[in-house]
N, C-alpha and C positions, 0 to 999 in steps of 0.2 A: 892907455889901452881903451878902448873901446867896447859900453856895457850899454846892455837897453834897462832904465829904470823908471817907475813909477818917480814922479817929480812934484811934491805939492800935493795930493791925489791918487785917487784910481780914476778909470774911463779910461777910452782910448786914447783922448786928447793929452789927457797927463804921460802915458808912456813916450820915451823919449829918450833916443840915441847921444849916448852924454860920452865925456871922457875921466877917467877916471884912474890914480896913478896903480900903476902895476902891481901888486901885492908883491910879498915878501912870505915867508913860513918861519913862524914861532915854532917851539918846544911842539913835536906829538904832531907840527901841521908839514901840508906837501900844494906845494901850486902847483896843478895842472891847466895846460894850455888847452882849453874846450875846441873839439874838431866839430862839436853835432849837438843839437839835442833836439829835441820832440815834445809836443803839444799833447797836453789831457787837457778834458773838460773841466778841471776846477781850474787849469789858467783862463777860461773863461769864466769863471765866479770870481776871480780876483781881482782880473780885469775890473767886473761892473761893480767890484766892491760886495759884494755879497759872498764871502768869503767867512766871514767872521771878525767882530770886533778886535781882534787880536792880533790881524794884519792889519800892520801900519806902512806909507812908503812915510822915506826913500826907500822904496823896494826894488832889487833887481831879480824879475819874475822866472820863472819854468824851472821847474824839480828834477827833469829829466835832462843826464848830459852827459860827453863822454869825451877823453881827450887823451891826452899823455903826461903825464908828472914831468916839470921838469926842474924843478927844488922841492929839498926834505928842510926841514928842521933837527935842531937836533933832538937825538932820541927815536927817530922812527926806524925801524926797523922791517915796516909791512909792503912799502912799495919802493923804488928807487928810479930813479932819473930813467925817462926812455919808455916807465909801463905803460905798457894800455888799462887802461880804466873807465869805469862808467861809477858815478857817486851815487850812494844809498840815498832811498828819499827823506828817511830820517835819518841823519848822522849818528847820531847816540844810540839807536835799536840796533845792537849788534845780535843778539838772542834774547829768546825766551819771551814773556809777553809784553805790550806794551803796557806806558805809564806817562802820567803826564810830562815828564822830564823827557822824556823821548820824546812826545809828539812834539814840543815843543823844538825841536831840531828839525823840523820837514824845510827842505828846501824851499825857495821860492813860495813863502807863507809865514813859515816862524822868520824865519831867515834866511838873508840873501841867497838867490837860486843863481844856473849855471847860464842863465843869457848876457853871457862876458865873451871875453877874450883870454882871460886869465881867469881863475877861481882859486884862492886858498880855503883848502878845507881840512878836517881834520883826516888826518891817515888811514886811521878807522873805519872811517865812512867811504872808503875807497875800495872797491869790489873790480878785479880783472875779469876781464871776458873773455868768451870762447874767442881762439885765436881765427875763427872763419869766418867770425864776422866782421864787418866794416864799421868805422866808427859810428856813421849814420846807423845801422844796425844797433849796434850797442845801446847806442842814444835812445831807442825805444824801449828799454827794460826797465828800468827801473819803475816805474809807477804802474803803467800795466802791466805786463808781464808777472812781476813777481806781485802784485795782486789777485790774479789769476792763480796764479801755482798756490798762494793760499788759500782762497778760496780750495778750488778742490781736492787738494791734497792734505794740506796740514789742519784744514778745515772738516772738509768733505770727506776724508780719507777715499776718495775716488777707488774701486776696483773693476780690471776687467770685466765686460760685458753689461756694467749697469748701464745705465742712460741718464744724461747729461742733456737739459734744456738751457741754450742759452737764446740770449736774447740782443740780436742789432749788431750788426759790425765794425760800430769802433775798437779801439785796442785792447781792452779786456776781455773783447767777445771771440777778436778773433784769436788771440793768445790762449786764450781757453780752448776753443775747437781743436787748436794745433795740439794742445798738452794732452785734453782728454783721448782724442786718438791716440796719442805715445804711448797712454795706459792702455789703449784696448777699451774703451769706453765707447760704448752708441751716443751718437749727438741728433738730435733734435736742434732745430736754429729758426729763426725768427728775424724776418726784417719785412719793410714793406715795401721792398723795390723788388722785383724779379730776378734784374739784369743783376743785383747783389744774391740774390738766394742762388742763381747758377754759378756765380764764382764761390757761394760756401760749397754748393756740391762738390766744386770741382777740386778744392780743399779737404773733403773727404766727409763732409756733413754728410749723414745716411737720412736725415728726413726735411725739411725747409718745409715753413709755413710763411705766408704772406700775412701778417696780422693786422693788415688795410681793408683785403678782401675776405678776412677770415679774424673780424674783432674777436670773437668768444674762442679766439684759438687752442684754449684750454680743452677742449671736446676733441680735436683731433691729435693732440697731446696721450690723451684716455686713450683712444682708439687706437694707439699706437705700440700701446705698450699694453693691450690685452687690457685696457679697464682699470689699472693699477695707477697709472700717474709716472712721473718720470723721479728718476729715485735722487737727484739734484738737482736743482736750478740756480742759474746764475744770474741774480736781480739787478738790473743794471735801472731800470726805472724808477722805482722808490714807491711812491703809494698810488701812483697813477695804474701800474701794473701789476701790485702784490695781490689786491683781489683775484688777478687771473690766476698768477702762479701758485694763491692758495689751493687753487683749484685744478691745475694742471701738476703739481706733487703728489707724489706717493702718498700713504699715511705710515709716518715714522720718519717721514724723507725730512731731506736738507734743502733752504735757502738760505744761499749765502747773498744777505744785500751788502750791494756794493756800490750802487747808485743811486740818486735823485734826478733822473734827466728830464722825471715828468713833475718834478715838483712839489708842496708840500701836499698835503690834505689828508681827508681822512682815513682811515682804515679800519674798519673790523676785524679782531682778531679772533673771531671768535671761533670759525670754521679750521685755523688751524691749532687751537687747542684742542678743537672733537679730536680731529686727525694725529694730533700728538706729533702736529712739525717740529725742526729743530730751525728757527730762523737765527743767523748768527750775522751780526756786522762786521764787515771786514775795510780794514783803513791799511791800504799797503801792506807790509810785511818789515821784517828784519831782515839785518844784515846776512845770518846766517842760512836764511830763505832764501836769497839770490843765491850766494856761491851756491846752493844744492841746486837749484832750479840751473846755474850756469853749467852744472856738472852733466846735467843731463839733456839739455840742450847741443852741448859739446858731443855726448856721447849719440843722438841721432842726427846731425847735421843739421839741426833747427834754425829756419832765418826768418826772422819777424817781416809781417807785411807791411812793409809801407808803401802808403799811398802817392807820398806827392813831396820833395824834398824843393824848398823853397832857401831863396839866399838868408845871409845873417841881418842885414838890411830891409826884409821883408816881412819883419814880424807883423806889423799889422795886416800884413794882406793874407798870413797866414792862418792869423787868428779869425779874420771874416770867413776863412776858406774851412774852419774848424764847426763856426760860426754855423755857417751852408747846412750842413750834414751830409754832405754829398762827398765823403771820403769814406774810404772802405781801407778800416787797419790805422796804421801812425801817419802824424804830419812828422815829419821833421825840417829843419832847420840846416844847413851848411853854415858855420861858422869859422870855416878856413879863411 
């Protein structure tokens, strides 16, 4: 079968369409034949090797994937020959909170990810999806998606009529807008193209800032919400943007960071001790996070936005295209 794998290296040059024999499922495992999967921004950290000394190749990269079972091993009893599936980003977070023994299960980082043709993985780690979506659908859940539903849910505990700032439209941004509306949540949204801020409206974002022509967009953040601040945000920048969003929260409110897309540096934390934020890290979710998130996704018709679905062949052109920032929502992948 046919896998893309780090070879020797990370860099682009090292990834590398290799062949590799077919798995088989031991005791507790299930091969599923991958139909799809979808690009986050840490397969471009991994790519450049900036990932963490902890990922080593041979690696076969991307976290997010979705396909049909089609061998058990013995002893499983969760999925069977034929299901639709999309794999948890960490196999072993089945519930409750993480630990390092879970993290160390994250696809595509601890351990071989779903850019195959084949995947044996453990049963466990196998999450079915709502039946209306399409595999390429599918294929964008797991990493954003059910990052988002943590963040403001199990996180946030998000309730009608608060307000929710998020920030840029890649896949947790927009996964988030879609879920805070399902709650009844005011959204606030942030990017610096236009022609993206009229498709969050058209999404159902009640306010868009452009924060290119509006850098201290924390002030019209205030303004919006009477002076108060917005009663969550969703940090998808890391310390490049937390001084704004210091300042564009409530006091008492929630950030939930979930990014570094600007990078390391400094931060003062000082402004939200006065204000008594509650800033929480969030890394994916569990198992039991998806099925709920699937539950209610299923219950309003929910379909992830993807951007731009490229062949199984064209992972590098993908990743330059991820690269760009010029996609609004998921990359995915065709791997039929």
């Amino acid at each position: 079968m046919r896998a893309w794998r780090y070879e020797g290296g990370f860099g682009a040059e090292n990834l590398k369409l290799v062949e590799l024999p077919e798995p088989s499922p031991g005791a507790g495992q299930a091969v599923v034949r991958v139909r799809a999967c979808s690009l986050n921004y840490r397969d471009l950290a991994v790519m450049r090797g900036a990932y963490g000394s902890g990922v080593k190749p041979p690696l076969v990269p991307l976290s997010d994937g979705a396909g049909e079972v089609v061998a058990v091993g013995p002893g499983v009893k969760r999925v069977k020959p034929g299901d639709r599936v999309a794999a948890a980003f960490m196999q072993d977070w089945i519930e409750g909170t993480p630990d390092d023994l879970k993290a160390n299960s994250a696809l595509g980082g601890a351990i071989d990810g779903m850019m195959a043709e084949q995947v044996c993985l453990s049963a466990e780690g196998l999450v079915p999806f709502p039946e209306h979506l399409s595999f390429t659908e599918a294929a964008a859940l797991p990493c954003a998606a059910v990052t988002a539903w943590h963040a403001l849910f199990h996180c946030g505990g998000v309730k009608p009529g608060e307000t929710v700032l998020l920030q840029g439209t890649g896949g947790v941004s927009t996964f988030a807008l879609q879920f805070a509306k399902m709650a009844g949540a005011r959204v606030i949204q942030t990017s610096s193209s236009d022609l993206k801020l009229e498709r969050l409206r058209a999404m159902g974002a009640d306010e868009v800032i452009n924060y290119k022509t509006t850098p201290d967009w924390d002030k019209p953040v205030r303004k919006l919400t009477g002076g108060l601040g917005a009663d969550h945000v969703v940090e998808v920048g890391g310390a490049g943007t937390l001084p704004t969003s210091s300042k564009a929260v409530r006091r008492a409110g929630h950030i939930a960071l979930i990014g570094v897309l600007t990078g390391g540096g400094q931060f003062d934390p000082r402004l939200m001790m006065i204000k008594g934020v509650r800033l929480q890290g969030i890394f994916v979710g569990s198992r039991a996070m998806f099925e709920e998130m699937n539950r209610a996704i299923a219950l309003a018709g929910m379909r992830p936005v993807v951007d731009r679905v490229f062949e199984f062949t064209e992972l590098h052109e993908a990743l330059r295209y991820m690269e760009s920032g010029a996609h609004f929502g998921k990359i995915c992948l065709r791997v039929d």
